[in-house]
LUMNUDREN-572738 format. One record per residue (C-alpha): residue number from 1; residue in three letters; x, y, z. Coordinates in pm, whole numbers, always signed. Layout:
# LUMNUDREN-572738
<atom NUM; ala; <X; Y; Z>>,
...
# end
This chain:
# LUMNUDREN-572738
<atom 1; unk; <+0; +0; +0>>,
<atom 2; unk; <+129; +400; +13>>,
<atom 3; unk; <+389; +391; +209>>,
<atom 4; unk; <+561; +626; +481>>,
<atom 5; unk; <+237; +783; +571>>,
<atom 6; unk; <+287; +687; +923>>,
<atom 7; unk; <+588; +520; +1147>>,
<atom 8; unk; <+376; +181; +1149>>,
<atom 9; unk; <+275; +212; +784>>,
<atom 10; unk; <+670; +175; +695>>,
<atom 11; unk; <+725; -103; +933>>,
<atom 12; unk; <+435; -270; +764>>,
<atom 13; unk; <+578; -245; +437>>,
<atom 14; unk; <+954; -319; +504>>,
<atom 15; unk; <+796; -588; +770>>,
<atom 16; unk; <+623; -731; +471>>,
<atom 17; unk; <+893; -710; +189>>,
<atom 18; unk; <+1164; -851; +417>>,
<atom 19; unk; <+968; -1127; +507>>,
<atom 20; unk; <+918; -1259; +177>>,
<atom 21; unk; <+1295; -1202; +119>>,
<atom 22; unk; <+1430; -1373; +365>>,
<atom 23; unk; <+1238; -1708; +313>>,
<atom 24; unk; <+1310; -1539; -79>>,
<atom 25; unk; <+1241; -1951; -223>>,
<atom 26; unk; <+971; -2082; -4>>,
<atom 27; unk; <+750; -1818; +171>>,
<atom 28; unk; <+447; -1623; +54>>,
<atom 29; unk; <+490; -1289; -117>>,
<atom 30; unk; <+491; -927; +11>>,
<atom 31; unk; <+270; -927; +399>>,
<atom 32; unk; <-73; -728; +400>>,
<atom 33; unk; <-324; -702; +615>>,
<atom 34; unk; <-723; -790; +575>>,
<atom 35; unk; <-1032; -650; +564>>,
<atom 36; unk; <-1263; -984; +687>>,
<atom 37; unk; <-1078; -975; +1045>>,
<atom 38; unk; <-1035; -568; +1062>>,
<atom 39; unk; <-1368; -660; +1299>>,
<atom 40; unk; <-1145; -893; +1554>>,
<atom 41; unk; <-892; -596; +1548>>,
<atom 42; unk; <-1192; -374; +1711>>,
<atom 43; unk; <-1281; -583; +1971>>,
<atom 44; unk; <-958; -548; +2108>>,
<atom 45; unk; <-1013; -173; +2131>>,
<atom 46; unk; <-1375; -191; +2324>>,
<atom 47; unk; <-1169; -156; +2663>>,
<atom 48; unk; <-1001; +136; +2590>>,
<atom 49; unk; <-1386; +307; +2436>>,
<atom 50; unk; <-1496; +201; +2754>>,
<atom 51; unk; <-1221; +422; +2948>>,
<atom 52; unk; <-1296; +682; +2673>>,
<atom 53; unk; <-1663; +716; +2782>>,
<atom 54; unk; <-1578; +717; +3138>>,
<atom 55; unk; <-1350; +1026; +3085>>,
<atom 56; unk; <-1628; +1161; +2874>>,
<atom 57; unk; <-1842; +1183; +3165>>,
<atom 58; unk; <-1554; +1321; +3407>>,
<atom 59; unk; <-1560; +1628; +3111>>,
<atom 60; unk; <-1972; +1681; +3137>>,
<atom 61; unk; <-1914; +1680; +3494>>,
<atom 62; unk; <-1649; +1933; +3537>>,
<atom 63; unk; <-1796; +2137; +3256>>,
<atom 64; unk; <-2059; +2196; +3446>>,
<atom 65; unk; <-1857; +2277; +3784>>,
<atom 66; unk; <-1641; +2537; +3546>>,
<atom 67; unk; <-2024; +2705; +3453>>,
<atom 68; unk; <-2110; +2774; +3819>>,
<atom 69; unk; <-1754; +2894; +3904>>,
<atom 70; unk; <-1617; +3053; +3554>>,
<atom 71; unk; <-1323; +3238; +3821>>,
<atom 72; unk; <-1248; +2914; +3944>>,
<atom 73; unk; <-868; +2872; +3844>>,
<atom 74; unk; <-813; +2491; +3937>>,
<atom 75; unk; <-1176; +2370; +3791>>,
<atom 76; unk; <-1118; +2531; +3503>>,
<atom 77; unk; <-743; +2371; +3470>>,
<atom 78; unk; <-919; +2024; +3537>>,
<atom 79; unk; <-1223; +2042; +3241>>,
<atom 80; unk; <-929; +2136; +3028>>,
<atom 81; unk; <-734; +1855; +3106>>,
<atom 82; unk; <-991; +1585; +3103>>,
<atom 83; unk; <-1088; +1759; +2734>>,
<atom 84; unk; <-749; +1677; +2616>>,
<atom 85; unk; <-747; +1393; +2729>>,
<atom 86; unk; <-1076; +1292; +2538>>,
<atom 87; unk; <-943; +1469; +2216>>,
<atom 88; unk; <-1185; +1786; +2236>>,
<atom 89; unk; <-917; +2067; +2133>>,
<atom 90; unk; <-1198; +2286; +2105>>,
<atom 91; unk; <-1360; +2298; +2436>>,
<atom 92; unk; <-1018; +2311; +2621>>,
<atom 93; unk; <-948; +2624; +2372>>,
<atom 94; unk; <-1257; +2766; +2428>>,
<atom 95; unk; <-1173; +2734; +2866>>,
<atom 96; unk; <-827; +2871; +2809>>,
<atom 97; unk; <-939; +3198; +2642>>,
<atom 98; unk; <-1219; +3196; +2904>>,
<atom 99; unk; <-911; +3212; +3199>>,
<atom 100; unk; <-723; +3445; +2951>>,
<atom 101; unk; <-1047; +3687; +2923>>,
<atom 102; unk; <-991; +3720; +3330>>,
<atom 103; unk; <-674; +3689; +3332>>,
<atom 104; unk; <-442; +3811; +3033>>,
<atom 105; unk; <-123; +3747; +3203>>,
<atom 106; unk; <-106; +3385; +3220>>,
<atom 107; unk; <+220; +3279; +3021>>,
<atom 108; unk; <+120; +2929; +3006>>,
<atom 109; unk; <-222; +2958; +2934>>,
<atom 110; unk; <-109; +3138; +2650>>,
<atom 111; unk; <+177; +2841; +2555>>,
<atom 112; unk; <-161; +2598; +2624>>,
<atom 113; unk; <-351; +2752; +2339>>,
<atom 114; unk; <-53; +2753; +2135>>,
<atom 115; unk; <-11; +2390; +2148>>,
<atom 116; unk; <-411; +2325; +2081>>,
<atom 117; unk; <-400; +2571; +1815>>,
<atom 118; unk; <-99; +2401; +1647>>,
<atom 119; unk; <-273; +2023; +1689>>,
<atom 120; unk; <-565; +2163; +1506>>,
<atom 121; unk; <-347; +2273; +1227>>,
<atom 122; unk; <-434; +2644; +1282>>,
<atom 123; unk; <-34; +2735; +1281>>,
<atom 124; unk; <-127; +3105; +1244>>,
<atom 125; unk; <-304; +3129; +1611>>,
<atom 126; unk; <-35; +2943; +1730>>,
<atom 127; unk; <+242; +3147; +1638>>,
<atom 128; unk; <+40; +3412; +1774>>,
<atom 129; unk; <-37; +3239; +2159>>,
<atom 130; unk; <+358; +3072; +2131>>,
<atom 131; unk; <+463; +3464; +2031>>,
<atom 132; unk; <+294; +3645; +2352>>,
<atom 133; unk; <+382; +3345; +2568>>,
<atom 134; unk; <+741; +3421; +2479>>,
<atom 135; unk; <+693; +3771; +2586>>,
<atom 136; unk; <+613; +3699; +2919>>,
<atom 137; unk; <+958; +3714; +3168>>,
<atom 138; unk; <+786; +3455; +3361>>,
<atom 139; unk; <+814; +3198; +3164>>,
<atom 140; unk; <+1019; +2947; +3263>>,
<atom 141; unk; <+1332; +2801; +3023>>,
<atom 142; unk; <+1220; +2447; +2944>>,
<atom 143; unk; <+900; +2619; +2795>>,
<atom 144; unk; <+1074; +2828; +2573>>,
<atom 145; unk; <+1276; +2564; +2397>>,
<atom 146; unk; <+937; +2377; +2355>>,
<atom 147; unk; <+800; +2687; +2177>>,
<atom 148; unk; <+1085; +2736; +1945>>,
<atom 149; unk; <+1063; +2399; +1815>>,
<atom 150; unk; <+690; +2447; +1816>>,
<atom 151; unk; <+734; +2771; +1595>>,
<atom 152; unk; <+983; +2583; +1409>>,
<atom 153; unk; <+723; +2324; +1339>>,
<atom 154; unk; <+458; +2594; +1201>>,
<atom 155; unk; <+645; +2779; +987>>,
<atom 156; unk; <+715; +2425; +821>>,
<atom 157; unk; <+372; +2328; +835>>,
<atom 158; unk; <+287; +2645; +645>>,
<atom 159; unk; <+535; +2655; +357>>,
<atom 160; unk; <+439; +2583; -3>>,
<atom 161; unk; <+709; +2304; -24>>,
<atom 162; unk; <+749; +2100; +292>>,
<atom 163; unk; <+1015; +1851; +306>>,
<atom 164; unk; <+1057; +1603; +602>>,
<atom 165; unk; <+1207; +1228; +679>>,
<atom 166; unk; <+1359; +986; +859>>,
<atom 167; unk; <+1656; +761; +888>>,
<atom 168; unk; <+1789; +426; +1082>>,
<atom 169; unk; <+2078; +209; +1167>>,
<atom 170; unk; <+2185; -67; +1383>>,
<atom 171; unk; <+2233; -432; +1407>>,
<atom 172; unk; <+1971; -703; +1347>>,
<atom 173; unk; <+2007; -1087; +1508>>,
<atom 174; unk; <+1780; -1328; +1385>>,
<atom 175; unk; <+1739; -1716; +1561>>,
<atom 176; unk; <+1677; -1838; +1191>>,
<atom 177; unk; <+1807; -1566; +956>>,
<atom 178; unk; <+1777; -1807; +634>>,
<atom 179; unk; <+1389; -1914; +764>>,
<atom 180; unk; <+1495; -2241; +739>>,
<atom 181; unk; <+1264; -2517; +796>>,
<atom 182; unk; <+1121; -2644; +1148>>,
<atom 183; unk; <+1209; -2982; +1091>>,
<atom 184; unk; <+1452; -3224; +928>>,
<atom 185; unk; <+1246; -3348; +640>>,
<atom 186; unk; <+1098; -3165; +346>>,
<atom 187; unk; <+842; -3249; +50>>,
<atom 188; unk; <+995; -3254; -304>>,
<atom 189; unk; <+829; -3442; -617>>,
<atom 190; unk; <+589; -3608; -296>>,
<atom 191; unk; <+860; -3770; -136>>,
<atom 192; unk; <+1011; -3689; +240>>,
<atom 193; unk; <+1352; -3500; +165>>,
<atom 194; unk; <+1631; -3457; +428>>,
<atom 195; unk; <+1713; -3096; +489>>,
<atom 196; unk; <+2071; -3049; +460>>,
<atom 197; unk; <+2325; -2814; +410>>,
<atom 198; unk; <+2176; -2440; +389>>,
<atom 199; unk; <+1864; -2512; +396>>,
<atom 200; unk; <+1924; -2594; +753>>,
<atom 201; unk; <+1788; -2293; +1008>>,
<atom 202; unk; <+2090; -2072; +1091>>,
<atom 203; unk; <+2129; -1829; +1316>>,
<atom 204; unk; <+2291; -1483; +1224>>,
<atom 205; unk; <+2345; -1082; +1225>>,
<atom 206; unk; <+2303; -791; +974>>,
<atom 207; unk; <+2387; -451; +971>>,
<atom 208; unk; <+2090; -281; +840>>,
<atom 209; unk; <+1996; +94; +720>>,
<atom 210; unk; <+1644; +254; +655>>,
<atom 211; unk; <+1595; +566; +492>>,
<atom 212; unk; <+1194; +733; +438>>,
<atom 213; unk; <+1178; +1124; +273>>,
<atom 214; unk; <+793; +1246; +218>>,
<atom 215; unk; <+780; +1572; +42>>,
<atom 216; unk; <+445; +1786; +43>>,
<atom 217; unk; <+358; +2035; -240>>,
<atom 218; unk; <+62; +2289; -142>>,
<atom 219; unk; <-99; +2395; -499>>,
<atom 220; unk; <-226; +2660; -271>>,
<atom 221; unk; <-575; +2610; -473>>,
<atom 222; unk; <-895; +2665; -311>>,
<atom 223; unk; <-987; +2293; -235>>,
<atom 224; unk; <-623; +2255; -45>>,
<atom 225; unk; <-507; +2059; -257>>,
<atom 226; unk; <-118; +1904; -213>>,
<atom 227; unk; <+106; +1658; -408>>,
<atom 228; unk; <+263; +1373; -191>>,
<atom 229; unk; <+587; +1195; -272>>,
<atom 230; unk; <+677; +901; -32>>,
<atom 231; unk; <+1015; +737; -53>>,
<atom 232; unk; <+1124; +429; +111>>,
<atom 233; unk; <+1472; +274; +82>>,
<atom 234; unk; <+1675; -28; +267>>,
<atom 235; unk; <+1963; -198; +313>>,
<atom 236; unk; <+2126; -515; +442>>,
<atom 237; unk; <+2413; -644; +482>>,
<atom 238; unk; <+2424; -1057; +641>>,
<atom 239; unk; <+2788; -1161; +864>>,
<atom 240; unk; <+2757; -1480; +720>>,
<atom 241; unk; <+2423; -1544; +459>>,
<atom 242; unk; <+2584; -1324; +195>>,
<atom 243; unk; <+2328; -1423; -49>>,
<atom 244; unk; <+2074; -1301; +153>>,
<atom 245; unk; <+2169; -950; +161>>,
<atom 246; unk; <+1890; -730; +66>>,
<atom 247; unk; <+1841; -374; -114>>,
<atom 248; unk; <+1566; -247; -233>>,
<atom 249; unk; <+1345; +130; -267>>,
<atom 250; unk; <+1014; +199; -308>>,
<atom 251; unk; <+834; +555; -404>>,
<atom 252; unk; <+475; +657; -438>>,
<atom 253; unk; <+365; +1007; -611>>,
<atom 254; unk; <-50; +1136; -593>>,
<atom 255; unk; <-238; +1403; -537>>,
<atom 256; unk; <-404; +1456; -181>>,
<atom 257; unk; <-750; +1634; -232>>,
<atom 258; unk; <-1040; +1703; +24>>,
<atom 259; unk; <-1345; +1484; -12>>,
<atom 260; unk; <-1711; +1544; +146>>,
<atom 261; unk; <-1558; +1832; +366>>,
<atom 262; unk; <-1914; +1946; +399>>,
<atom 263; unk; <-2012; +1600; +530>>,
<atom 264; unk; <-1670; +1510; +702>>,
<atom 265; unk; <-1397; +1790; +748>>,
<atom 266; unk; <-1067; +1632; +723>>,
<atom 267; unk; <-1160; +1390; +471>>,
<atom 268; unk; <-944; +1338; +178>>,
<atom 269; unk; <-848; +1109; -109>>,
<atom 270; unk; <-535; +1005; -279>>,
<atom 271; unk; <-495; +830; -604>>,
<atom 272; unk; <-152; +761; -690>>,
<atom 273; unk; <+169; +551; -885>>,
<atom 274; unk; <+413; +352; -739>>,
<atom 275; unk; <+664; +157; -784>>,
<atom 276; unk; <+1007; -9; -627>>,
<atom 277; unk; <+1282; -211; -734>>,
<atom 278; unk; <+1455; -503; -487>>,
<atom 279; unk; <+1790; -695; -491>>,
<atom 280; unk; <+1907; -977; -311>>,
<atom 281; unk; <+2297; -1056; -272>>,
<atom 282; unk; <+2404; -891; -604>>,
<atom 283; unk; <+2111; -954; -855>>,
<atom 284; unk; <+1790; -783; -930>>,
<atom 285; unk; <+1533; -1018; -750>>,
<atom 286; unk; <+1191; -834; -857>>,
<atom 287; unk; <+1072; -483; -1009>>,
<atom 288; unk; <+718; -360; -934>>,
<atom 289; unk; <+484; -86; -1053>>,
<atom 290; unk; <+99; -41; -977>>,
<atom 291; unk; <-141; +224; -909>>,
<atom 292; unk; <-337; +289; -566>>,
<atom 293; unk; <-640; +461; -429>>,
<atom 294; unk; <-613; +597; -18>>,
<atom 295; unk; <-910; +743; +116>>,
<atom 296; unk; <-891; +888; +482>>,
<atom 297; unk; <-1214; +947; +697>>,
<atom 298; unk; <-1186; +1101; +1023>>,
<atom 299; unk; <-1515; +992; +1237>>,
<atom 300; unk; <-1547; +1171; +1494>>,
<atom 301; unk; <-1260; +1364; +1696>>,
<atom 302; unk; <-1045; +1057; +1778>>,
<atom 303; unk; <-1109; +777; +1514>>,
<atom 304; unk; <-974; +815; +1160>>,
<atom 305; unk; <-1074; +534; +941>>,
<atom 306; unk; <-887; +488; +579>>,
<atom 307; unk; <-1021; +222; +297>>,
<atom 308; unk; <-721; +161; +33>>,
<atom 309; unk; <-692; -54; -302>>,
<atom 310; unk; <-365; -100; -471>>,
<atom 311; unk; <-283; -276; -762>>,
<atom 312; unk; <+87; -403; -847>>,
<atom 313; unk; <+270; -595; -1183>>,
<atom 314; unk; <+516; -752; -974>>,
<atom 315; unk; <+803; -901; -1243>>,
<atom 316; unk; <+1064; -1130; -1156>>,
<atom 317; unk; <+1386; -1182; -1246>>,
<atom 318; unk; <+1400; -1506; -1448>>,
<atom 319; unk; <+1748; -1609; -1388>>,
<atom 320; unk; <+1658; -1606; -997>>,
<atom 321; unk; <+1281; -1783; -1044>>,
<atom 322; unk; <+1246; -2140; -1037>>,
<atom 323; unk; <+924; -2365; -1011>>,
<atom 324; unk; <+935; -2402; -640>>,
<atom 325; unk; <+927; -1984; -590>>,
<atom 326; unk; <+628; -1870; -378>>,
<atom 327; unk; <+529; -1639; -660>>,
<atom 328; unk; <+644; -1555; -1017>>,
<atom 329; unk; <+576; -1279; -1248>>,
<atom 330; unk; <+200; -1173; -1226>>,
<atom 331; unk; <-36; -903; -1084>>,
<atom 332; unk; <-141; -837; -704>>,
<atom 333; unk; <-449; -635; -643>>,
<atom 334; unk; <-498; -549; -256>>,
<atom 335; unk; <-789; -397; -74>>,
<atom 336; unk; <-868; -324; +304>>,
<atom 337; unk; <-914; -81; +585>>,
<atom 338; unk; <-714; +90; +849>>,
<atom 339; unk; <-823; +245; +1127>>,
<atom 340; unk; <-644; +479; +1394>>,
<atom 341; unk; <-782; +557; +1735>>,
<atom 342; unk; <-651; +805; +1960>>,
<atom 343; unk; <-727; +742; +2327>>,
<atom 344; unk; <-546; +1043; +2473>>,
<atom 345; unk; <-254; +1222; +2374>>,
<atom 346; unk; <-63; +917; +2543>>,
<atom 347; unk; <-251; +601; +2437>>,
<atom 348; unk; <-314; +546; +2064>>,
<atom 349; unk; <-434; +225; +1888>>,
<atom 350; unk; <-364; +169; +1520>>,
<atom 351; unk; <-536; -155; +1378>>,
<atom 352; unk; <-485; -274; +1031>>,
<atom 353; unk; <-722; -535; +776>>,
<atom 354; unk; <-640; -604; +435>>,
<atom 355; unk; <-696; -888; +133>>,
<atom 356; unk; <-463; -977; -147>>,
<atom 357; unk; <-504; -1196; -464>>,
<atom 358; unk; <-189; -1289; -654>>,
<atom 359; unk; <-238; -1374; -984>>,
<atom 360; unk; <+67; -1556; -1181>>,
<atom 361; unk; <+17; -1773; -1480>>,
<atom 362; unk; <+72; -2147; -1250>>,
<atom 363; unk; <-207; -2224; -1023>>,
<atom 364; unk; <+1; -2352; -759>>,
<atom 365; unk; <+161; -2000; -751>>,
<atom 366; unk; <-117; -1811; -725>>,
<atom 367; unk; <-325; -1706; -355>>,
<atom 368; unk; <-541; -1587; -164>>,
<atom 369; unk; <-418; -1374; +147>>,
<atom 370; unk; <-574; -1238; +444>>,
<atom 371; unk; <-421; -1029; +705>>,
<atom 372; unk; <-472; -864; +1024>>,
<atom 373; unk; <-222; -624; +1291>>,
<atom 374; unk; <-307; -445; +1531>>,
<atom 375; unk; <-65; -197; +1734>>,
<atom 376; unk; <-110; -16; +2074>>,
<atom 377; unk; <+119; +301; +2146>>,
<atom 378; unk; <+193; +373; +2508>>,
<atom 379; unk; <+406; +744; +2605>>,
<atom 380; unk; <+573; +662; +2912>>,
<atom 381; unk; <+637; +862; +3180>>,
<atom 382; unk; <+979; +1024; +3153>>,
<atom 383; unk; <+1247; +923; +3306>>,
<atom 384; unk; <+1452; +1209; +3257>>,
<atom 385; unk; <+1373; +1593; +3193>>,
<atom 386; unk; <+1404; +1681; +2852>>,
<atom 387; unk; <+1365; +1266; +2695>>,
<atom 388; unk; <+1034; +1097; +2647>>,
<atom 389; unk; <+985; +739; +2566>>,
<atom 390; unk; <+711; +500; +2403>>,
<atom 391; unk; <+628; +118; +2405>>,
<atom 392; unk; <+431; -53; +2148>>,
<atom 393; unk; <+352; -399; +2137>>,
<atom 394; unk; <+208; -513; +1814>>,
<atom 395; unk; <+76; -837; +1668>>,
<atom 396; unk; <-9; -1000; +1320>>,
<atom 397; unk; <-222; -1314; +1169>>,
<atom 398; unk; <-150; -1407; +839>>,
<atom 399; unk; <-342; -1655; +623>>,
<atom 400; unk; <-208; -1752; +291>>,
<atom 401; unk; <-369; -2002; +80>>,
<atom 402; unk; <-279; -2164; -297>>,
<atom 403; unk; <-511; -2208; -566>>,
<atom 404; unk; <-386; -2533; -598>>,
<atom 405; unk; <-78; -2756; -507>>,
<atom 406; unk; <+290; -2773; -652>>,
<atom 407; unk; <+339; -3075; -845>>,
<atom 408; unk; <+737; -2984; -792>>,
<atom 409; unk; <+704; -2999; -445>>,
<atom 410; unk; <+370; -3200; -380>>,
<atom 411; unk; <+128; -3272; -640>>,
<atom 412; unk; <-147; -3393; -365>>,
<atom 413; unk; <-123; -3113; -65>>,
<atom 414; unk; <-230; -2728; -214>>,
<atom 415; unk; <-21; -2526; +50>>,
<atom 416; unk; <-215; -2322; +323>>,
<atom 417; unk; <+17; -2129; +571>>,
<atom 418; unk; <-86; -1967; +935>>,
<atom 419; unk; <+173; -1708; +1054>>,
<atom 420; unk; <+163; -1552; +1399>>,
<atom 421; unk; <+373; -1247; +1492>>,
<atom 422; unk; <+450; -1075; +1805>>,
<atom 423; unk; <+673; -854; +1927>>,
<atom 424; unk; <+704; -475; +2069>>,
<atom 425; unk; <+937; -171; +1981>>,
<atom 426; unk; <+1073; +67; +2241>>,
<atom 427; unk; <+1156; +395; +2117>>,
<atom 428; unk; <+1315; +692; +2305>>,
<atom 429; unk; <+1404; +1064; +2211>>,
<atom 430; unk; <+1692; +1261; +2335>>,
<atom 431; unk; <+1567; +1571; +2134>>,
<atom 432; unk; <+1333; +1598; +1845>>,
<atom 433; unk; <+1577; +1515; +1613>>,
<atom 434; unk; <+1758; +1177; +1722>>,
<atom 435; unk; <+1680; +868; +1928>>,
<atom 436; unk; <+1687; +494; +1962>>,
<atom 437; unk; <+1465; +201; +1870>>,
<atom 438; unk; <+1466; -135; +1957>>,
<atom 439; unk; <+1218; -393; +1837>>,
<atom 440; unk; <+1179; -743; +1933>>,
<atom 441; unk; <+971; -967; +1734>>,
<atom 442; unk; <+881; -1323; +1728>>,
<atom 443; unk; <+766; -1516; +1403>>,
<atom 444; unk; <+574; -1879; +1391>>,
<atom 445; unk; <+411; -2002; +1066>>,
<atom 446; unk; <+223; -2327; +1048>>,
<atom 447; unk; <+167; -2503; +682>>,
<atom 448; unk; <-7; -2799; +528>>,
<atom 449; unk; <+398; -2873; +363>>,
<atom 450; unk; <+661; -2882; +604>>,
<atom 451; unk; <+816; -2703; +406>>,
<atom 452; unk; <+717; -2405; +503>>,
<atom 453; unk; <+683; -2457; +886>>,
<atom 454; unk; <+890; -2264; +1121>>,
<atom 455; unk; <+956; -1986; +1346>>,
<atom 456; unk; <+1200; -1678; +1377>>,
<atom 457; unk; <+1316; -1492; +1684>>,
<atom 458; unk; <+1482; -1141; +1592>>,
<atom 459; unk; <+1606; -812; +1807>>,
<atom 460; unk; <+1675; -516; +1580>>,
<atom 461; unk; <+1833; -149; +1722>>,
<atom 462; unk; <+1988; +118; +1643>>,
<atom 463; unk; <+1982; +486; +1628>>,
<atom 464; unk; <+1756; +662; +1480>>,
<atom 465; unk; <+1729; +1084; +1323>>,
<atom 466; unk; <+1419; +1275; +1208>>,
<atom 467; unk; <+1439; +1588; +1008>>,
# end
């Protein structure tokens, strides 16, 4: 799908490409994520609603304790906090400028607007609320950093051109780098086959480097209109598996428009082109190029809902294909649903669903896929002035099935595989410009061929820089 338009949007797609690398002879092609379980995904959410409606109520109630005492300094201060808390910029701006209108002194009721304003994307208020906060000799000095890179932010935000990215490196260990089968017999031609030599499971390390530029181009048109170009590239390198070393870059290019603003402000929708090349150890393994269609639907103050469809001409290279790949040269088309939720400003779910056909020209190569991942995003407390911190634990189901079964491998048993993944990814900022991440993820995939059975334990860190 479009790529890079969120941190767990590029894991997704590097997730899924790297996958299907790594197993490169034997395992299904590029990961996505369906729309038939997106409904499982929500269930897993209903706690969280419930705490949502809870703080709802703590809002009503305190809105109407900051009615009968509008002079009241710390009731006031509490409505606003529960309304951030449940999302509603509006009604904490609304009892900020309310204290202001008493009080036009207060420095960080001023910074307070400022910081609602620029959430809302009004970057001109904010300037103005970050500008008279400034002003104020009472402000203290970790406040005044935040509102330079807050200003720094906006006049970004409100350029014509607006170019932004990120970047990572590190190590990456992997139980069973090659995805080499669970046990010690394979199918071939319908017979049991010993594994041996590097087929074998074996364990290793990679150095690896990630690199995502988005550039947004305001036509400064009356419908807000603005061009999007997403960029995507990685590398690899294995210690020992040198023929599983892995580049590859992918870019997307649309136009962003507004859609039913009347009906649902913040609505937009994206058509778009993409495509990406990949290598593995020195050799072009596959080119792709497609066409997509993003839609994004924000429901409510909190929920943002997003139906996609992409289609891709995936074409391999045919000195690296033989009759026991996964897939071979042929179309994908891929449809789903994502959906973000945001709890409060330090609890945020993001839950994905999405189907994929493959279409090659064998049967036994072509599938059905269904997918499902959902991912919870926890700010911790800080530790340390000046550093925040985040946990988020993530899971995926996979289903892939085959139209029909591989007389080169089995000409009785069509291969169905299950694949479970879990893991989480601990990320902390020294300053708004660099950190570290660390993710550790665990991988089991059940098949009808044992083949394809086995499981993958991997830590991946490094440092990472966003500009």
């Amino acid at each position: 799908m479009c790529i890079l338009e969120g941190g767990l949007e590029a894991k997704n797609f590097l997730s899924g490409w790297l996958g299907m690398l790594g197993r490169r002879r034997r395992v299904a092609a590029t990961k996505a994520l369906p729309c038939a379980l997106v409904c499982a995904l929500v269930l897993l959410t209903v706690p969280a609603v419930s705490m949502a409606q809870d703080s709802a109520g703590e809002q009503q109630r305190l809105y109407q304790r900051m009615v009968a005492n509008p002079t009241n300094y710390d009731i006031t201060s509490a409505y606003v906090r529960a309304a951030i808390a449940n999302g509603d910029y509006e009604a904490a701006i609304g009892a900020l400028e309310r204290l202001l209108f008493y009080n036009p002194n207060l420095a960080h009721v001023k910074y307070e607007l400022g910081t609602l304003y620029y959430r809302l994307g009004a970057y001109e208020m904010a300037r103005r609320y970050f500008h008279e906060a400034q002003a104020s000799p009472a402000l203290d000095e970790a406040t005044r950093q935040s509102i330079t890179a807050y200003l720094e932010n906006a006049n970004q935000a409100t350029q014509q051109s607006r170019f932004s990215g990120f970047a990572q490196t590190g190590l990456r260990y992997q139980s069973n780098a090659n995805f080499g089968p669970a046990g010690d017999v394979i199918r071939y031609g319908g017979a049991n086959v010993a594994v041996s030599g590097s087929a074998k499971r074996a364990p290793d390390w990679n150095w690896f480097g990630v690199v995502g530029l988005s550039h947004d181009y305001d036509l400064e048109d009356q419908r807000g209109d603005v061009l999007e170009t997403r960029f995507i590239a990685y590398d690899s390198q294995q210690f020992k598996l040198h023929d599983l070393d892995v580049g590859l870059f992918d870019v997307s290019f649309g136009p962003r428009m507004p859609l039913a603003t009347e009906l649902l402000p913040g609505s937009t929708i994206k058509p778009y082109i993409v495509g990406g090349n990949t290598w593995v150890g020195t050799a072009r393994y596959l080119t792709s190029g497609g066409a997509g269609l993003q839609i994004k639907l924000p429901l409510g103050k909190s929920l943002t809902v997003g139906p996609e469809f992409e289609w891709r001409n995936v074409n391999y290279n045919p000195a690296s294909s033989i009759p026991t790949d996964t897939f071979a040269t042929g179309n994908m088309f891929t449809g789903g649903m994502s959906a973000q939720l945001t709890i409060s400003d330090q609890v945020k779910v993001e839950s994905k669903g999405y189907y994929r056909r493959g279409l090659a020209s064998n049967s036994f190569q072509t599938y059905d896929q269904w997918v499902a991942e959902a991912a919870l995003t926890l700010q911790l407390p800080p530790l340390v002035p000046n550093i925040s911190s985040s946990a988020s634990p993530f899971g995926r189901y996979i289903r892939t099935k085959f139209d029909a079964a591989n007389p080169y491998i089995d000409p009785l048993i069509a291969r169905t595989d299950d694949e479970w993944i879990a893991g989480i990814t601990f990320n902390t900022q020294f300053s708004k410009a660099f950190g570290v991440s660390t993710t550790i993820q665990y991988d089991r995939v059940g098949s009808t061929l044992p083949n394809y059975r086995e499981d993958n334990f991997s830590v991946m860190a490094g440092p990472t820089a966003h500009f």
